[in-house]
LUMDOKOL-252560 format. One record per residue (C-alpha): residue number from 0; x, y, z. Coordinates in steps of 0.001 Angstrom, whole numbers, plus 524288, in hexadecimal, padded with zeros to 5 digits. Each point is the difference from the previous one (the first is absolute). Layout:
! LUMDOKOL-252560
(gupa NUM, (X, Y, Z)) ...
END
This chain:
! LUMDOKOL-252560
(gupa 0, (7AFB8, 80AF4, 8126F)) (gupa 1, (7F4CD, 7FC6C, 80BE4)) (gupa 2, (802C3, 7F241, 801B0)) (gupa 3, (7F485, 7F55F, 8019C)) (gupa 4, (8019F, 7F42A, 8060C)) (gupa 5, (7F4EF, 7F6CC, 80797)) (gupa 6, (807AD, 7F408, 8045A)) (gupa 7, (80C7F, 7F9E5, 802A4)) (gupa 8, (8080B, 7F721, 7F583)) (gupa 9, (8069C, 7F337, 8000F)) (gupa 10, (808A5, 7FE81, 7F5BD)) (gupa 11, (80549, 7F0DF, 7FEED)) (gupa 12, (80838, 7F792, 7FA30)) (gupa 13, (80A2A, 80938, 7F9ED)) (gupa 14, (80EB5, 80303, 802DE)) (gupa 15, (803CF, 80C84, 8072B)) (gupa 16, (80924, 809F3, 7FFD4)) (gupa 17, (801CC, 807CF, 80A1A)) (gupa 18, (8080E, 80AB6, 7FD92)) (gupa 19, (80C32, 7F9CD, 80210)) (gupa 20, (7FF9B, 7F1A7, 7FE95)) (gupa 21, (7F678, 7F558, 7FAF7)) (gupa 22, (7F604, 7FA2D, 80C74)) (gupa 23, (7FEDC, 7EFCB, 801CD)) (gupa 24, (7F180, 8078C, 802FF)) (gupa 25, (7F4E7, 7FE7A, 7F566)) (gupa 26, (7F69D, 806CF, 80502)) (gupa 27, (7FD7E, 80E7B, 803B2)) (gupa 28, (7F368, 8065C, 8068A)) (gupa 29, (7FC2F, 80E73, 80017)) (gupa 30, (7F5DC, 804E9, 809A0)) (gupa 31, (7F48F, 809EB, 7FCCE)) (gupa 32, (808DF, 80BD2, 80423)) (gupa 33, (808E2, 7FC68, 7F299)) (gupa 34, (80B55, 7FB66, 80754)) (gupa 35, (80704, 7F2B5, 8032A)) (gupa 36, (7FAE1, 7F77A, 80992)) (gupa 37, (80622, 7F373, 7FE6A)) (gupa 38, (80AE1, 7F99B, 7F879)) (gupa 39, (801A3, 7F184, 7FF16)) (gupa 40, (7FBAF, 7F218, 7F960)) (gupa 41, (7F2E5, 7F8E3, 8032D)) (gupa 42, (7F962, 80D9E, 804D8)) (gupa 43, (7F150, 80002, 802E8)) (gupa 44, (7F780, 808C5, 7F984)) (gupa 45, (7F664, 807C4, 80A63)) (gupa 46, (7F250, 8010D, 7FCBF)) (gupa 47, (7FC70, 80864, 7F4E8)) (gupa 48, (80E78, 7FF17, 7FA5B)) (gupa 49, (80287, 8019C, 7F19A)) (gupa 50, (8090F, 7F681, 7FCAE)) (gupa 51, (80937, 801B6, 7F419)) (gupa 52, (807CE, 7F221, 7FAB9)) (gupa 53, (80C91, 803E2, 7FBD2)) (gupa 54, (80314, 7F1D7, 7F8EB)) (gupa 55, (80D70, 80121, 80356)) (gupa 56, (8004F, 80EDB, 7F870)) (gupa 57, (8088D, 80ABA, 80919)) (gupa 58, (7FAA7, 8078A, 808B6)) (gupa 59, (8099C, 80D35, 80189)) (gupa 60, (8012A, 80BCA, 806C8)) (gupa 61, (7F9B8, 80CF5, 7FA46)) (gupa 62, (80B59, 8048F, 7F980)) (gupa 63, (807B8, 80DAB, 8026E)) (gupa 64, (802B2, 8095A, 7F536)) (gupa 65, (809C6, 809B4, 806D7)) (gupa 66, (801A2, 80955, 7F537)) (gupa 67, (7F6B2, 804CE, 7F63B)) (gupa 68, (7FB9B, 80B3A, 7F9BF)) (gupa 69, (7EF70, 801E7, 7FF9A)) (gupa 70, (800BD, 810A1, 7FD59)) (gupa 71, (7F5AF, 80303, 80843)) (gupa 72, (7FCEE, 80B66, 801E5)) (gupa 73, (804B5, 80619, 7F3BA)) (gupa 74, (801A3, 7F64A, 7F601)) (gupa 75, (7F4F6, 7F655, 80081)) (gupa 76, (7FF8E, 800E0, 7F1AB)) (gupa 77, (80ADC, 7F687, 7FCD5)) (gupa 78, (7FB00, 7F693, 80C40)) (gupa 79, (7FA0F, 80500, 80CD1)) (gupa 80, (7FC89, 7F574, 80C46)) (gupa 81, (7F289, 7FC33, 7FA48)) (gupa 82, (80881, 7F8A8, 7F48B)) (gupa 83, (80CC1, 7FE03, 807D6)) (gupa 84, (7F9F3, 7F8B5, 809F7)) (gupa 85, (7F9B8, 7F85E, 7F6B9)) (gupa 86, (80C40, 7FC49, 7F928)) (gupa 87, (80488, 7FD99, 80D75)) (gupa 88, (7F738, 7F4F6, 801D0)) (gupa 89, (80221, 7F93F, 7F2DD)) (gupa 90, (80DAE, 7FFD9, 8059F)) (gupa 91, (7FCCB, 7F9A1, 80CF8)) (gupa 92, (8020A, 80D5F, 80589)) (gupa 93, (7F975, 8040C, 80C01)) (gupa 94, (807B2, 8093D, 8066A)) (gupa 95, (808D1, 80AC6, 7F8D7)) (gupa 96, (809FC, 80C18, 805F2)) (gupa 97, (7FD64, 80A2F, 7F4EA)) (gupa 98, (808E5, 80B91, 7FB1B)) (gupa 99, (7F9CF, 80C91, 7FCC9)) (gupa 100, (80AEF, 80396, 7F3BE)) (gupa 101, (7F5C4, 80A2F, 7FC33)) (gupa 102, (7FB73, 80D90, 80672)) (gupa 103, (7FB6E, 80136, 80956)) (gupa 104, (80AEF, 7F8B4, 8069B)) (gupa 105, (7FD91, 7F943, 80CE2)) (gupa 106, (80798, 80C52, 80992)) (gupa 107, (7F53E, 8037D, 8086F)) (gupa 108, (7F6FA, 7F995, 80A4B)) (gupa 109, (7F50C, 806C3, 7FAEB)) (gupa 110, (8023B, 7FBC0, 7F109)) (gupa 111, (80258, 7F334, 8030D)) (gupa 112, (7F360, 7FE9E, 80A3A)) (gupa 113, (7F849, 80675, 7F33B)) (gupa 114, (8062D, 7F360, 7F8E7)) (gupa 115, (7FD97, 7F5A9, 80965)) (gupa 116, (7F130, 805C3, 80237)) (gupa 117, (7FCE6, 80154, 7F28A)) (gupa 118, (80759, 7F200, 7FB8C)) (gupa 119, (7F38E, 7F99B, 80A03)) (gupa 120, (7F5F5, 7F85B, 7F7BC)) (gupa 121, (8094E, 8005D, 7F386)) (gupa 122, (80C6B, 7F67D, 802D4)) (gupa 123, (7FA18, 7F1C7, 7FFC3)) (gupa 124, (80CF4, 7FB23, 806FF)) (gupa 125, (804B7, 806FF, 80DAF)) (gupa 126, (80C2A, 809A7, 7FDE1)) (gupa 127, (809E5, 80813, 805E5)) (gupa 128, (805B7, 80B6B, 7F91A)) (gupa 129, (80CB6, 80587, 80136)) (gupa 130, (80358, 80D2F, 803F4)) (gupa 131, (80934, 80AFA, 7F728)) (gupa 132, (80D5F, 80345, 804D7)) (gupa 133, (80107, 80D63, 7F9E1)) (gupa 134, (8025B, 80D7F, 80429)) (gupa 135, (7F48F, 801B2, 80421)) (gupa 136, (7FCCB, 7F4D4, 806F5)) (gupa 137, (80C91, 803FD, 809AB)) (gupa 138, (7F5BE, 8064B, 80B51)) (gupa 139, (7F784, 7F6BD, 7FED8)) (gupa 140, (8056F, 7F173, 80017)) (gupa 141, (7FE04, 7FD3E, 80E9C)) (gupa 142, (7F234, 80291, 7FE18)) (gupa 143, (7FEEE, 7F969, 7F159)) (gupa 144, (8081A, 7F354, 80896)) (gupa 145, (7F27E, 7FB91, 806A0)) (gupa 146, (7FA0A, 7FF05, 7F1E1)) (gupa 147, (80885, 7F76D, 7F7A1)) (gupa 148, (80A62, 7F614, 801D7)) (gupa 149, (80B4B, 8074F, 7F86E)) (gupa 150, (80378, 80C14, 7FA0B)) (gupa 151, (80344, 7FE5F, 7F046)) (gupa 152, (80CFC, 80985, 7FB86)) (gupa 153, (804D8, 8001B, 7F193)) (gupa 154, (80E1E, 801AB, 800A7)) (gupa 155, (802B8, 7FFF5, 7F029)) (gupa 156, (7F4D8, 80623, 7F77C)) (gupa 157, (7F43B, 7F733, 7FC32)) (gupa 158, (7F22B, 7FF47, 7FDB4)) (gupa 159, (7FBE7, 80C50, 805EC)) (gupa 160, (80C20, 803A5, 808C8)) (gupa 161, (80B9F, 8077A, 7FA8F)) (gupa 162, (807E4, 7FAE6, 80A67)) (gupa 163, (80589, 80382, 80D20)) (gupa 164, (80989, 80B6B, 7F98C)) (gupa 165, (80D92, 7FD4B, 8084A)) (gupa 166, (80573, 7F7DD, 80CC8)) (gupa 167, (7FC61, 80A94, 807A2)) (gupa 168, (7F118, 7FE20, 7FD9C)) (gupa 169, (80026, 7F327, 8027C)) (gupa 170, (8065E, 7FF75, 80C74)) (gupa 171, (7F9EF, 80C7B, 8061A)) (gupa 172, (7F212, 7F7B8, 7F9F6)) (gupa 173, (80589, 7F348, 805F8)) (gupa 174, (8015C, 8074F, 80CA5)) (gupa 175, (7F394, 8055C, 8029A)) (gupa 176, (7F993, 7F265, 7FB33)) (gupa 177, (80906, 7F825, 80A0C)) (gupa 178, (7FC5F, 80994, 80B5D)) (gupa 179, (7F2B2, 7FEF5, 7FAFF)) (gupa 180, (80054, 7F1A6, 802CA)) (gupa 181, (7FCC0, 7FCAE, 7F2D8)) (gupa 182, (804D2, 7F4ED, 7F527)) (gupa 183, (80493, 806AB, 7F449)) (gupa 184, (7FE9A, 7F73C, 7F39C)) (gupa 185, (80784, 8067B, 7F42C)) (gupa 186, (801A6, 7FE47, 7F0DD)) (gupa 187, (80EAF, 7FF03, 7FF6C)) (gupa 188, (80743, 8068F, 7F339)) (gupa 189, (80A78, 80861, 7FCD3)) (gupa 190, (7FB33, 80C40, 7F8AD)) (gupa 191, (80DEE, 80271, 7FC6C)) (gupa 192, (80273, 7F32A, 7FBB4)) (gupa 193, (7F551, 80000, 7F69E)) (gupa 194, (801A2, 809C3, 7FBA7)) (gupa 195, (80E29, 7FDE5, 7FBAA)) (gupa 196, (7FBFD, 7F32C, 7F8DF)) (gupa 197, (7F4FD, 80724, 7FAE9)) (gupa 198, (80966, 8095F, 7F82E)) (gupa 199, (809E7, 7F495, 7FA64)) (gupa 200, (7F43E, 7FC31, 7F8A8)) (gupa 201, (7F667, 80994, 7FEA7)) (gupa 202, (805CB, 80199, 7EEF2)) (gupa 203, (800D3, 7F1D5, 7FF27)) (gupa 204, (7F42D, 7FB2B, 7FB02)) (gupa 205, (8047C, 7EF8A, 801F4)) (gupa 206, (7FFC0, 80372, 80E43)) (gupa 207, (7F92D, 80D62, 803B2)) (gupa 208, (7F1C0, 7F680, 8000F)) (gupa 209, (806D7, 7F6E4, 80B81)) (gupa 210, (7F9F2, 80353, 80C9A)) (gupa 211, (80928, 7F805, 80781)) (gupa 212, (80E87, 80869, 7FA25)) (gupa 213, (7F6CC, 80C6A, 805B9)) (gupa 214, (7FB24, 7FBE0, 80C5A)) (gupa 215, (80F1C, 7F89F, 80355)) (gupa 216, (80262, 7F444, 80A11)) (gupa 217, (809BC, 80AB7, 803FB)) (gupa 218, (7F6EB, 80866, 8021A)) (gupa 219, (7F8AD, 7F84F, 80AF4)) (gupa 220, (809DF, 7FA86, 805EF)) (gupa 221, (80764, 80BA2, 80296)) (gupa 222, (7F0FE, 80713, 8061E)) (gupa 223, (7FDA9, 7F427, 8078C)) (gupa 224, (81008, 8015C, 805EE)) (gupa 225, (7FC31, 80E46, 80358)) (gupa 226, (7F200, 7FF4B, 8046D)) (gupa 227, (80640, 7F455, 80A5E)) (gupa 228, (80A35, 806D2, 80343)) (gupa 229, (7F884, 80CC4, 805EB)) (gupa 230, (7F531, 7F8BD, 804C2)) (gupa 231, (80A2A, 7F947, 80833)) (gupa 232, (80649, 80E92, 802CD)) (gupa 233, (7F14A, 80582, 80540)) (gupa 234, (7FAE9, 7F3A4, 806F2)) (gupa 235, (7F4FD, 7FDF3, 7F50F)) (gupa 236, (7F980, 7F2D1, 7FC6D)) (gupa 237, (801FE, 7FE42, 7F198)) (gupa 238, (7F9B1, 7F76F, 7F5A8)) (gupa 239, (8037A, 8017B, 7F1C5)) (gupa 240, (7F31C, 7FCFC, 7F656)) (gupa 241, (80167, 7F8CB, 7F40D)) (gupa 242, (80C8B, 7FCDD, 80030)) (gupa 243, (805A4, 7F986, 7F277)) (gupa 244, (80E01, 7FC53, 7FF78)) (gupa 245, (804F3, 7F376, 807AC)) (gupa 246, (80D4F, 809E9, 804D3)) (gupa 247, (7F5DD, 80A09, 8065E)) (gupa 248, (7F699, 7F464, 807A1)) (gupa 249, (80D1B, 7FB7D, 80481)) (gupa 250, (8049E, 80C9F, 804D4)) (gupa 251, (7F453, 8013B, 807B3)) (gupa 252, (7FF10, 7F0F3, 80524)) (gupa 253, (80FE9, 80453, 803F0)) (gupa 254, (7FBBC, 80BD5, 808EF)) (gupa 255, (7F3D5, 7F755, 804AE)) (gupa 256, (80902, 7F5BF, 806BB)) (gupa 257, (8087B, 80ADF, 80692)) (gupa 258, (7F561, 80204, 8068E)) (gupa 259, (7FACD, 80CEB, 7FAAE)) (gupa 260, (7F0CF, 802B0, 7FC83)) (gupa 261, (80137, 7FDEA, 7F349)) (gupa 262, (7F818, 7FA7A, 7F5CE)) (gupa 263, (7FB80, 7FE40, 7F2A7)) (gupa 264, (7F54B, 7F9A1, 7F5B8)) (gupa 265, (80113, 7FB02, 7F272)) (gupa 266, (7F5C8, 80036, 7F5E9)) (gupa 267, (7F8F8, 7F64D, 7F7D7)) (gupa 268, (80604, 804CC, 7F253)) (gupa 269, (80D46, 80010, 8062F)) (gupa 270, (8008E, 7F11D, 8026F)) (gupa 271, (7F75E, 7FC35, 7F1BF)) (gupa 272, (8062F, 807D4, 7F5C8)) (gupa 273, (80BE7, 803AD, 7FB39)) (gupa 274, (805B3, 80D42, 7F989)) (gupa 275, (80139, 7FA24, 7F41B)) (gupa 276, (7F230, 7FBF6, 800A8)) (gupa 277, (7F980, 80C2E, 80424)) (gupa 278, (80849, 80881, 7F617)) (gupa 279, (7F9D3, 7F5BB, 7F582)) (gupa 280, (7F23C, 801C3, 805EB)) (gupa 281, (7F70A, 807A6, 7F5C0)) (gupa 282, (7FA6F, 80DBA, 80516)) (gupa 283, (80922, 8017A, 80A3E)) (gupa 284, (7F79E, 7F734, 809F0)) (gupa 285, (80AD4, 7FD0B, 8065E)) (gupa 286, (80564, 80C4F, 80362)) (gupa 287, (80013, 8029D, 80DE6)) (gupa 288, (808EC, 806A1, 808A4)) (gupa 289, (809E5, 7FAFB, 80587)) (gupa 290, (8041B, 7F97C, 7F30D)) (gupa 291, (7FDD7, 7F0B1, 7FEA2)) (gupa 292, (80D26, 7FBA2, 801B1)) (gupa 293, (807AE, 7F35A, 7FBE0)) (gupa 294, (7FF4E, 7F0E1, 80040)) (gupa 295, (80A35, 800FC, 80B54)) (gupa 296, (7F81F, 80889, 80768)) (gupa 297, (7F2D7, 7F8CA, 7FD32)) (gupa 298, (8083E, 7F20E, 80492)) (gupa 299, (805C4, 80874, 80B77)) (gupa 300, (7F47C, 8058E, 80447)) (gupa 301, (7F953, 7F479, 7FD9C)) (gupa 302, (807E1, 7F689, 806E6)) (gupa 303, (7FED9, 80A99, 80CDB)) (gupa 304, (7F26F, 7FECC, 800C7)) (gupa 305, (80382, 7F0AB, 80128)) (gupa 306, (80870, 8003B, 809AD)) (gupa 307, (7F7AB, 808A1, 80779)) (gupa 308, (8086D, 80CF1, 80064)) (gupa 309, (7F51F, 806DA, 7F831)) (gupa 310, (7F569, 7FDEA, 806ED)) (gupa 311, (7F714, 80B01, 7F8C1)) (gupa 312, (7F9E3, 800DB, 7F20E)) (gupa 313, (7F70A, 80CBB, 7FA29)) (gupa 314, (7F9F5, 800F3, 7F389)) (gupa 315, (8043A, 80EDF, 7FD1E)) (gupa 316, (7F128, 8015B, 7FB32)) (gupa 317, (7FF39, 80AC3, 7F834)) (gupa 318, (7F7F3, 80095, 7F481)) (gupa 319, (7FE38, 8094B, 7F3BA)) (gupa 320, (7F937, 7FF9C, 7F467)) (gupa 321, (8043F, 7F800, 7F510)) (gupa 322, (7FFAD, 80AC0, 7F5E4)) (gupa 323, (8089D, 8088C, 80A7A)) (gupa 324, (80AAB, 7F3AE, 8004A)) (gupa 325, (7FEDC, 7FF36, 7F2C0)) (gupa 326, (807EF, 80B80, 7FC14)) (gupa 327, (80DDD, 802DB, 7FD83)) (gupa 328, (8093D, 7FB41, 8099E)) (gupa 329, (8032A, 80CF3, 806F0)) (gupa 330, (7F2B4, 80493, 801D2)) (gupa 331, (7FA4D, 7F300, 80338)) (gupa 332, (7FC1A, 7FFFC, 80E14)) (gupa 333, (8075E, 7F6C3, 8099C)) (gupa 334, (7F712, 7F5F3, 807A6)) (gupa 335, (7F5AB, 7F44A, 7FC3E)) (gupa 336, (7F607, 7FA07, 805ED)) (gupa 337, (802FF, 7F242, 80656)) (gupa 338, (7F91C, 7FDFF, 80C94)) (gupa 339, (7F450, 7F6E1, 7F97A)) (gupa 340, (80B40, 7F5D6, 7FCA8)) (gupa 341, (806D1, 8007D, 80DFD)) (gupa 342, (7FDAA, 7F1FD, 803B6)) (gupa 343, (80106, 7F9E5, 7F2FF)) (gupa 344, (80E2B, 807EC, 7FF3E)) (gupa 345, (80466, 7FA96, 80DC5)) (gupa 346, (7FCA7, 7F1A5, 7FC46)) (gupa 347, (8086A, 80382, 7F28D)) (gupa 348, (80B04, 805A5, 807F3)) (gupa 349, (7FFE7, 7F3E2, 8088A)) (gupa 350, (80279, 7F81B, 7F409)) (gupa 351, (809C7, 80838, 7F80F)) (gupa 352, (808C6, 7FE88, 80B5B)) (gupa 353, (7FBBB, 7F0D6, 80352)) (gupa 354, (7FAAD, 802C0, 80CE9)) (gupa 355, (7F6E7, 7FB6F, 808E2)) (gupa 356, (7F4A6, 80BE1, 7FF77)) (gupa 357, (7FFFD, 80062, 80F04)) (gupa 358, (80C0C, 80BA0, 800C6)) (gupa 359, (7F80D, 807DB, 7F529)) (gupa 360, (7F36F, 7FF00, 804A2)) (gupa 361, (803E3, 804B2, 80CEB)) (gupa 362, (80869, 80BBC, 7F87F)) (gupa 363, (7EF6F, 80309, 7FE6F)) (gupa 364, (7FA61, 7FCB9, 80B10)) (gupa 365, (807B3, 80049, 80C01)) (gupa 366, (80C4E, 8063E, 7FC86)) (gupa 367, (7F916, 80D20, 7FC9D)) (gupa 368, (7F578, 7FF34, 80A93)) (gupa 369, (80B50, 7FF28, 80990)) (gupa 370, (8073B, 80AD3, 7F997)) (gupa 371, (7F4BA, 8089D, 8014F)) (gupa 372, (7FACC, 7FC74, 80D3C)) (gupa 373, (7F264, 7FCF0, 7F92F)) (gupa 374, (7FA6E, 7F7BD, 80AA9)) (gupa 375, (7F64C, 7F524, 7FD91)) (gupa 376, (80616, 7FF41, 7F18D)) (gupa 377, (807D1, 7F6BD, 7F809)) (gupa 378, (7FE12, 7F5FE, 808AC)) (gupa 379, (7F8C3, 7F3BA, 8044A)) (gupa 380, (7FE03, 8021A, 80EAD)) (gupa 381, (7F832, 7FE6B, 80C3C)) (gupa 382, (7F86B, 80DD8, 7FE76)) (gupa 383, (80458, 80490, 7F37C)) (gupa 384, (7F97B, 805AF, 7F556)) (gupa 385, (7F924, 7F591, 7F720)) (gupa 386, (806AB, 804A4, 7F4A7)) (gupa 387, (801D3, 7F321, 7F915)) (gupa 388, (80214, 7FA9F, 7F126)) (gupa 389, (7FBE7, 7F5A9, 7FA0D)) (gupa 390, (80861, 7FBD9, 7F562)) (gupa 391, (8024A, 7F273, 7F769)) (gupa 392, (80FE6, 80125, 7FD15)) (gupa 393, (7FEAF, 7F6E0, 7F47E)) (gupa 394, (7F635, 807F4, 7F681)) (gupa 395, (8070F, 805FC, 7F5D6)) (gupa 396, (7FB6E, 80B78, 7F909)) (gupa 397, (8048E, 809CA, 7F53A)) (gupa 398, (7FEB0, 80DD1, 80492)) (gupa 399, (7F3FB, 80990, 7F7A0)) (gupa 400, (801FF, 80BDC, 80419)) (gupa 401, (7F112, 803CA, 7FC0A)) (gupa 402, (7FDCA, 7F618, 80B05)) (gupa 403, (80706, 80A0C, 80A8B)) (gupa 404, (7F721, 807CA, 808D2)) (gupa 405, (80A65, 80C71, 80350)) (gupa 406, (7FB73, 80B16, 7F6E9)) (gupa 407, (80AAF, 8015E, 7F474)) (gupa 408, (7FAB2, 7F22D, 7FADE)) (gupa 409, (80E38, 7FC4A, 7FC21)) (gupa 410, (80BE2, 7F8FF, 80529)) (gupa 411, (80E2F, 7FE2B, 7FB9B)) (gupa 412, (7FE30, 7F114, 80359)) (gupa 413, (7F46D, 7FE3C, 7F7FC)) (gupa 414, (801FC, 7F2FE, 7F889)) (gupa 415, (80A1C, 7F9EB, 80894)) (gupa 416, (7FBFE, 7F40B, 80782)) (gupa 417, (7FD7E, 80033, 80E48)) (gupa 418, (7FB6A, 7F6A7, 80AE1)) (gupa 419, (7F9BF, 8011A, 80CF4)) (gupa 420, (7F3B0, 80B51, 7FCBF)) (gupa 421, (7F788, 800D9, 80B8D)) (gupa 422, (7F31F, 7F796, 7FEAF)) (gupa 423, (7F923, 807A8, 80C4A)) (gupa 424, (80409, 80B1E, 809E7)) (gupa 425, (7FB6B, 802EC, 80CBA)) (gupa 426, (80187, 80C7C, 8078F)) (gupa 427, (7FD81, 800E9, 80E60)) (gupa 428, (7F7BA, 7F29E, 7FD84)) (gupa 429, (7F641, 8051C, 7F20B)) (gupa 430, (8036C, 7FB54, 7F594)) (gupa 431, (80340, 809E2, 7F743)) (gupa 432, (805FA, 7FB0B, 7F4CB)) (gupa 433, (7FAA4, 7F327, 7F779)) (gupa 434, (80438, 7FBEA, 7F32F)) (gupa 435, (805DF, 80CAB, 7FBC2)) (gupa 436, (7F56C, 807FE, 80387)) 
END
């Protein structure tokens, strides 16, 4: 949306992250152009500033969502960018990359200008969609490369993809993307591994409700093997999405210090819940492909994102109806909506694996921005974007999901406990967010 602003800000008195580490500065000042004009402690306020105390609150980074699903066009009915920015901001969300898993798909220049024009004067945060690796994308990637940071490939069937079909696909896909120039990010999983696992227990009726026995660990790790091993083949720069088992981010971290362009990103529910937990979540709210793994992975994952090996975290946004979840488990969609809780889910993360939040709030802020080349975001710099939190790390709160501002009014962690919910948000110096509104 048209952004107002009439004066510079001061913001004092708080402690600051910066993307990466946490400043001896306390102070931060944006000019009237919504960017940063000074960083430091004892800073003067020009004539005419606004001045905001912190009282020794955090001031943060705009955080980046690199993976959601809005379904616009097509499917603004279960959320649309009016609502999914919104949700966004409740978050501390100001800047997303967003996946079009509905038609039409992102493979041409001139449906994904039609997006980008029509998406002006709806989002209320800035945004960057992905474009399609499919068929028909092929002629058109070099041109569809100057429009989006990455081109999105399912390689096992998911919301909205049946998959890439065979080897040969991918790497003849993987080919025309790397001579393209162009960053493929893919949803790694076996088709033929899940569906094996499928059949052991489709007739067993103690088992055939798991998500996790369909959608394997096997299954992942043995996509996220192949997809590195052809990207390597064709020269392509890989990232692998949402990726849930500890074995698989290690695979990836492996090829990354060999030196090839490889990468990958966990996501929220990966490193918070368990498959024992999400199979014993009512209305399948936690059902979302790939499968919420184990306690090992959750720890493994967990403990990567402390050591800084896993330096990027998505929500997976993608929301449905309640009464669609709420049906049986095969024809229950996979996907829920999670990006209003992103902040209050990093500072949780932080603490299930005793951490100091600095290495997960840069798997937000930084890590992603860098990933994406989205300059002037995720950052507290000379020049960037003023796309800044404010955030008290000590208030508590229990999660109502009727309190959520994406559109399907629900979430699978409504009623746990989280800390750290954004008190204000700026974008590009306005405020836009206050007091969850």
């Amino acid at each position: 949306m048209p952004i107002e602003r009439t004066s510079a800000t001061l913001f004092q008195g708080g402690r600051l992250f910066d993307g990466d580490r946490f400043l001896a500065a306390t102070d931060l000042l944006t000019d009237e152009h919504g960017q940063i004009a000074a960083i430091g402690s004892g800073l003067q306020a020009p004539e005419g500033t606004e001045i905001v105390a912190l009282h020794g609150r955090w001031l943060i980074p705009g955080l980046v969502d690199c993976h959601v699903h809005f379904r616009e066009p097509g499917l603004e009915r279960k959320e649309g960018y009016a609502f999914g920015s919104a949700g966004a901001l409740h978050g501390g969300v100001t800047t997303i990359c967003e996946i079009q898993n509905n038609p039409p798909l992102m493979s041409s220049p001139e449906v994904m200008a039609a997006k980008l024009s029509n998406l002006r004067g709806v989002s209320r945060i800035d945004y960057a969609p992905y474009g399609s690796l499919v068929e028909d994308s092929l002629p058109h990637l070099a041109e569809l490369g100057m429009m989006c940071p990455a081109v999105k490939v399912f390689l096992g069937g998911s919301t909205g993809s049946g998959g890439i079909g065979s080897e040969d696909n991918m790497r003849r896909w993987f080919t025309a993307a790397a001579a393209a120039g162009l960053k493929v990010v893919a949803h790694c999983e076996d088709d033929a591994i899940m569906d094996a696992a499928s059949a052991k227990i489709d007739n067993d009726p103690a088992l055939n409700t798991r998500h996790d026995l369909h959608r394997t660990r096997e299954a992942e790790v043995q996509s996220i093997k192949d997809a590195i091993r052809v990207a390597n083949e064709v020269g392509l720069e890989l990232h692998v999405f949402h990726v849930s088992t500890h074995e698989g981010a290690e695979i990836v971290a492996a090829a990354a210090a060999e030196g090839h362009p490889i990468s990958c990103s966990s996501g929220t529910q990966y490193l918070l819940v368990t498959a024992e937990m999400a199979h014993a979540a009512k209305q399948n709210r936690f059902k979302v492909n790939p499968a919420i793994k184990y306690a090992d992975d959750r720890a493994g994952l967990g403990q990567m994102v402390k050591e800084g090996r896993l330096p990027v975290i998505g929500t997976d946004h993608a929301p449905h109806p309640l009464e669609h979840k709420d049906r049986p488990y095969k024809k229950a969609p996979s996907g829920f909506p999670s990006i209003d809780l992103l902040l209050p889910m990093i500072f949780a993360a932080a603490d299930l694996n005793l951490s100091d939040p600095a290495p997960f709030l840069h798997a937000v802020t930084a890590g992603p921005a860098r990933e994406f080349n989205l300059a002037g975001k995720g950052c507290l710099e000379l020049g960037a974007d003023a796309d800044l939190v404010i955030v008290d790390p000590h208030e508590k709160r229990v999660v109502d999901e009727a309190e959520l501002l994406s559109r399907s009014g629900w979430s699978p962690f409504h009623g746990f406990e989280f800390r750290g919910f954004p008190m204000m948000v700026y974008l590009r110096g306005a405020m836009v967010f206050k007091d969850g509104a």
